[in-house]
Structures are given as C-alpha cells and as structure tokens.
C-alpha positions, 0 to 999 in steps of 0.5 A: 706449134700445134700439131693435128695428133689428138684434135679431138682432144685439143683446148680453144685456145689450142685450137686457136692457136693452131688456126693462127699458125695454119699447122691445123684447120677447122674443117679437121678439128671438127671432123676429129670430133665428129669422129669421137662422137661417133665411137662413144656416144652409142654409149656415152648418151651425152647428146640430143642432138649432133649437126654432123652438116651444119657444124662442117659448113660452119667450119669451113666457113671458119677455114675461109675467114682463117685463110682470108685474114678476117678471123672473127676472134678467140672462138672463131672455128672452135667446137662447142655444144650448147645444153638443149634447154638453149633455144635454137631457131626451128628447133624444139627445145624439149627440156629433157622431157618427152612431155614437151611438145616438139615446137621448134623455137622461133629464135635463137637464144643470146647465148647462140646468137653469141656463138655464132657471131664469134664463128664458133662451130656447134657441134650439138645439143647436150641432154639433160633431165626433165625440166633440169631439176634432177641432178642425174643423167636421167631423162624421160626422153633420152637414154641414160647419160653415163659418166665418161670415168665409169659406166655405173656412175652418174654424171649429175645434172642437171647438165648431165651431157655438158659434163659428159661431154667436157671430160669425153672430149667431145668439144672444149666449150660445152655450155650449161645452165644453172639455178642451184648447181646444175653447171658445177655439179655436173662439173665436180662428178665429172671431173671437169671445170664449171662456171657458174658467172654472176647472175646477169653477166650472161643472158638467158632467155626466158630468165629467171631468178637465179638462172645463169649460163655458163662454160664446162671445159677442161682448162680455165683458160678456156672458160676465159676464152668462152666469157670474152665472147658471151658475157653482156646485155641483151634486152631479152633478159631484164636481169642482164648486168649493164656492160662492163670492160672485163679483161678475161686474158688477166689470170693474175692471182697471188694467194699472198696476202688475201682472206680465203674463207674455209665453208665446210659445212653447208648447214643444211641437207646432206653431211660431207663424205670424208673423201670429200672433206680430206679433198677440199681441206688440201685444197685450202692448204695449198692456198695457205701455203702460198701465204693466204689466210685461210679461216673457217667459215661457219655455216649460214644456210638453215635447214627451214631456208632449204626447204622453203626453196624446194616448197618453191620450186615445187609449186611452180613446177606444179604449175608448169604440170597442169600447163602439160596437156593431159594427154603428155602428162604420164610421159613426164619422169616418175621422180620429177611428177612425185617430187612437183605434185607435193607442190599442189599442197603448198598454201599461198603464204607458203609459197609467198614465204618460199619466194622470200627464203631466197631473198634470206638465203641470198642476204646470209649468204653477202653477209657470211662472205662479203669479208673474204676474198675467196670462199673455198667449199665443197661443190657436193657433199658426196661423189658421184653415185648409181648412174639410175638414180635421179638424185644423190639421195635417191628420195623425193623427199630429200631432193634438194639435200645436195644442193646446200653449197650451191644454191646459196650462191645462186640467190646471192647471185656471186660467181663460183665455180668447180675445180677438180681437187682430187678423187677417192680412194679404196678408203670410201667406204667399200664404195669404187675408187676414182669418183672425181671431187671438185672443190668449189671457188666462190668470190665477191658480186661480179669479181667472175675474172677474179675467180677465174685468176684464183681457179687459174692459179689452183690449176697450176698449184695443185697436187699431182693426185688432184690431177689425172689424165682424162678417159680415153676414148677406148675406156668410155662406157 
C-alpha cells in the first residue's frame, strides 16, 4: 500500500497506485508538491511559472473521477510540469528570453492538449535558456536555474528546470524538448532519466527538423507511463509518425544474445573526461556480463559536419534576432547575441551546405548503428560545470563542442536516452566529487519501447555506486 509519508517524493506510477487503493488522493499529492516547491525554489530557481490554483482544482477534479470510478488512465491526478517553450492557451511562451514579447498563446500545444485529456495535474512551467540553445541554467529572464546535488553546479539545458526539477522532486513527470540533447544532458548533469523518443512519435508544435519532446523523471517506468498517453499524430506536426500500437508496460529486455555497440568517441568536439570514459565503459561491462556482445564502435561524426550544424543553427537564429524589435533586441542574453550574429557572415552555399551536414550526419549515424541493437555512449564528454557558464566550454567559439554524442541522434531521428551510471570521485582532477554521469542508450529507428526495456533493465542491473539517494529538500541550494 502506498502510504502518504514522502508524497512529494512519490513516482506516477506510485501515485497511481496509490490513487486505485484510495490510501493517497490527488488533492494531497499536489499539495506535498506545492509544499516542496515553496521551500526550494526561492533557491532552486527551477520554474517560470507555478499554478498553485489551477493545479488544486485539477487535482480535485481527479479526486472526484477516483471516487466515481471514471478514472481517465495512468496519469490521471499525476503532478507534471511542462518546459515553457510549450504552448499554453492565454499564456505567453517567452522561450527563456526577455526579448520575447508577452503574448499569450492562442492554444494549447499537443503535448498539453494530452496531459490534460489524461487528468494530469500541471503543477507549472519549467525555465529554460534564451531560445533553448544553451546548455546552462542561464536566462536573460529568469534567475539562474542550480543544480539540486550543489548549488555551483550547473543543471544543463537547454531543459535546465525539467531536470531540476526531476532530481528535486518537484513532480515525477517533467516534460522537455530536444534538438541536439537538450532533454538528455539536462538529464545526465542532473543525475535524472531523459528520453529523447523518435522523431515524430511525440508532437510538437511549431515542429522542426529534429525537435522532439520528451519525459525527464526519476524511473524509467515512469517514462513508459508518460509515453502511453503522449505519443501519436497530431495534424499540427506534418513530421508526426502515423499511429502505432506500442505496448509501453512491455520492459522485457535480456542482454543475452544481443549486439551493443560500445561509441566512446564522438569524433568531433570536446574529448571524454576519464571520470566519464571509466562510467560509460561499467556500464558496457554490466551488459557483457549478462551475456551481451558488446563491441567498440568507431566514431562517425567529423568535425567539418559539426561545424556546419552550428553555421546552420546560427543563421537561422540571426534571423529570428532581426525579427526581434530593435528596441528588445539588447535584452536578449549576451552569449546567445555573440554566438547567432556569427550567422550574419554565413554565405548562402554555406547555409545551404549546413541544411545538408544534417541529412550527412544523419545517413553516418543509420549506417554506423543500424547493425546493433543498442548503442551505448556517453551523453556529454564531461560532468556538470560552474553553474554561471552558458556552455561546457564556456567559448562562443566552442558552443556546440558538447553536443558531439547527442546531436547525431537527433538528425537520424532514433530514440535515445540518459541513464545515471555513476558519479565522480576525488580523482576528477581537483575538480568537486559527486557530479552525476549518464550514460547514453540509443536503439534502431522507432524501437523507443525497446530502449526503455534495455534502460529498464540497466536500472535494476546497475552497480550500487551508479545509484544514490536523491537530494533532500534540506540540502538543495
């Protein structure tokens, strides 16, 4: 029986569970989270925006259809928060930057419209950096998001809040999105899971080439819990996959017998830390030891591919800053204005050329692992770092040399995920132990179950170091 100590601190499918037996309701599930939000968030800084109102009436609307019978499914009564680049009716969705005009949103985005068809309880939005092309807690318009293991270290972006707020408890479901790891390396600084599904399992409105939304939680059964009632079309997104009977609830996985590809090398970018390289490879070793083959994988992305790419982005974000009002346009985050008006140099072949390093990347990446049923990598080369620097490298010049494990995976458009496989040591170079290291799991095009079985299967397999108890509310920053 679920019992109401720690329901801030319950998974969904806790919740759930709870709810069906009547030991717990929503209404007190929402006001546990509430509660924690209000003690850390003066100094977690995870959330634009908290529905303190909005998420009790939902919840007591959930209490009555629990009462009644009629309840509407798995995530019925269950806390979430969504990211704010996620549309809400009458709500401005500013992309983390105060040069974003407040207009509210004429509707809801599918994945809302989802969430609240299902009777989930939307507890807020989560922050994130200007226009989400930071991998920081960092924003022109809102404090500094932290990490939840230390208040010097850096949560990632660009879902910086979503995986604050997993690791913090502030809800079991917290939803991000990701166009070259923004969902799985808030998930590997945090400590947290992140999934990253196909492109086009999940709607996104706008879309674009490579955008996907996702769940960051604490268990991967909670990540199935949240696919069941996300995934499918949706005329809004002409990317959107057809529809498909997924059977999320199937976790099966046995290592026995399959091909794990072993990438630790991302061929371009930052090199591996060793904290991180010793992490990834006991990760490998536990899914030999169970009998799979794992064998190492040469690079396959180049260092002209990536720089394309960022050429790319940058010039359509130089678009999206002349389509500022010039009077908004000093508001906008140093770093992001450095980084997109590099774009404003960029030829048309070379744009052209940058739209078509991402069919490349995509073509090397399906041919590198279409033999394997896994690829197992790391999700960043390094750990978390200052919690003030709007990139790992800290250099406009070096923006994108991070992404190198994530982005590839985007352009292919296969579904992959982080998984907490270990932490560093006093060994790290002088630099502070405890900084949390995922370990990446990427499978064939639109397997997303399988990857959740495979991740399912590490999460119980682990080794004990690869797993900690989560920050409690008294040692958040």
């Amino acid at each position: 029986m679920v019992v109401a100590d720690g329901l801030a601190d319950l998974t969904a499918t806790d919740q759930h569970r709870g709810y069906a037996e009547g030991s717990i309701s929503p209404v007190e599930v929402t006001r546990a989270a509430l509660d924690r939000i209000s003690a850390a968030e003066p100094r977690l800084h995870a959330l634009a925006a908290v529905y303190p109102d909005r998420a009790l009436a939902a919840a007591a609307d959930s209490e009555r259809r629990w009462r009644a019978g009629a309840a509407l499914g798995p995530l019925d009564g269950v806390t979430v928060t969504i990211k704010e680049n996620v549309d809400l009716a009458g709500e401005a969705t500013r992309w983390g930057t105060a040069a974003s005009p407040d207009r509210p949103a004429a509707r809801n985005a599918p994945v809302a419209d989802r969430l609240f068809a299902a009777g989930a309880v939307l507890l807020g939005r989560t922050t994130m950096p200007d226009w989400g092309m930071l991998s920081s807690g960092v924003s022109s318009l809102h404090p500094t998001t932290h990490n939840p293991w230390h208040p010097d270290w850096n949560p990632g972006g660009s879902s910086s809040g979503a995986g604050a707020a997993t690791t913090a408890g502030y809800a079991p479901i917290n939803l991000g999105s990701d166009i070259g790891g923004s969902i799985r390396l808030p998930a590997t600084w945090n400590g947290c899971l992140g999934f990253k599904p196909s492109f086009g399992r999940i709607p996104v409105d706008p879309p674009y080439t490579g955008r996907t939304i996702g769940p960051l939680t604490r268990t991967v059964a909670d990540l199935a819990a949240a696919m069941c009632c996300l995934y499918g079309p949706d005329d809004r997104d002409p990317y959107s996959l057809p529809a498909a009977a997924v059977d999320w609830g199937d976790l099966g996985f046995d290592p026995a017998g399959s091909r794990i590809g072993l990438l630790l090398e991302a061929g371009a970018g930052t090199p591996v830390a060793g904290p991180v390289l010793s992490a990834v490879r006991r990760a490998a070793e536990t899914f030999a030891d169970a009998g799979a083959a794992v064998e190492l994988l040469p690079p396959f992305l180049t260092q002209a591919l990536l720089d394309a790419v960022d050429r790319f982005w940058r010039v359509g974000h130089w678009n999206d800053y002349l389509a500022v009002a010039p009077d908004r346009r000093g508001l906008l985050f140093d770093f992001i204005a450095d980084w997109c008006r590099a774009g404003a140099a960029v030829t048309g072949p070379q744009a052209v050329a940058g739209s078509d390093a991402q069919l490349a990347i995509a073509r090397a990446c399906l041919a590198a692992t279409s033999p394997f049923d896994l690829v197992l990598s790391p999700v960043a080369p390094e750990p978390t770092y200052p919690v003030d620097w709007p990139m790992p490298s800290n250099d406009v010049e070096r923006a994108m040399a991070h992404i190198g494990f994530c982005m590839p995976y985007n352009m292919s458009g296969q579904p992959a995920l982080s998984i907490n496989c270990g932490y560093t040591d006093d060994s790290d170079a002088g630099r502070p132990a405890g900084r949390p290291i995922g370990v990446q799991l990427a499978g064939r095009r639109f397997d997303d179950r399988g990857v959740l079985a495979a991740a399912a299967w590490y999460e119980r397999h682990r080794p004990a170091e690869a797993s900690r108890p989560w920050p409690r509310e008294g040692a958040l920053p």
